[in-house]
C-alpha positions, 0 to 999 in steps of 0.5 A: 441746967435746971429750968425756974420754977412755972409760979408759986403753986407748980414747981418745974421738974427737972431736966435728966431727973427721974420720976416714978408715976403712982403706977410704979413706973420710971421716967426721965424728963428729957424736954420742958417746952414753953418755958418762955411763953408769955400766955400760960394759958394757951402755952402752958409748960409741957413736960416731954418724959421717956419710959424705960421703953423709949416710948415718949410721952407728954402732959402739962406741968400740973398733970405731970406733978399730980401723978409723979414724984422725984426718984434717985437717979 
């Protein structure tokens, strides 16, 4: 299921996708936390992303949109 949009100016990635970080590395989205909150600004969305490794990592929507981009897979 793909979440909505977080407004206008943010686009909300997509759960399973795969992203490339500007360092050529590979992720997979595999959580979106506070989707539902009501006060983005102490909530905001989080994008919860693994490596290739399995490690997990974590960053908000707008860190994880200025360093990734949508990849085949």
């Amino acid at each position: 299921m793909d979440a909505p949009s977080t407004d206008g100016q943010h686009k909300t990635p997509k759960l399973n996708r795969r992203y490339q970080h500007h360092s050529g590395r590979v992720y997979r989205v595999i959580e979106l936390a506070n989707l539902e909150s009501n006060d983005p600004e102490r909530y905001p969305v989080i994008v919860v992303y693994r490596d290739t490794l399995g490690h997990v990592w974590a960053k908000s929507v707008e860190r994880f949109n200025a360093s990734m981009t949508r990849t085949t897979g």
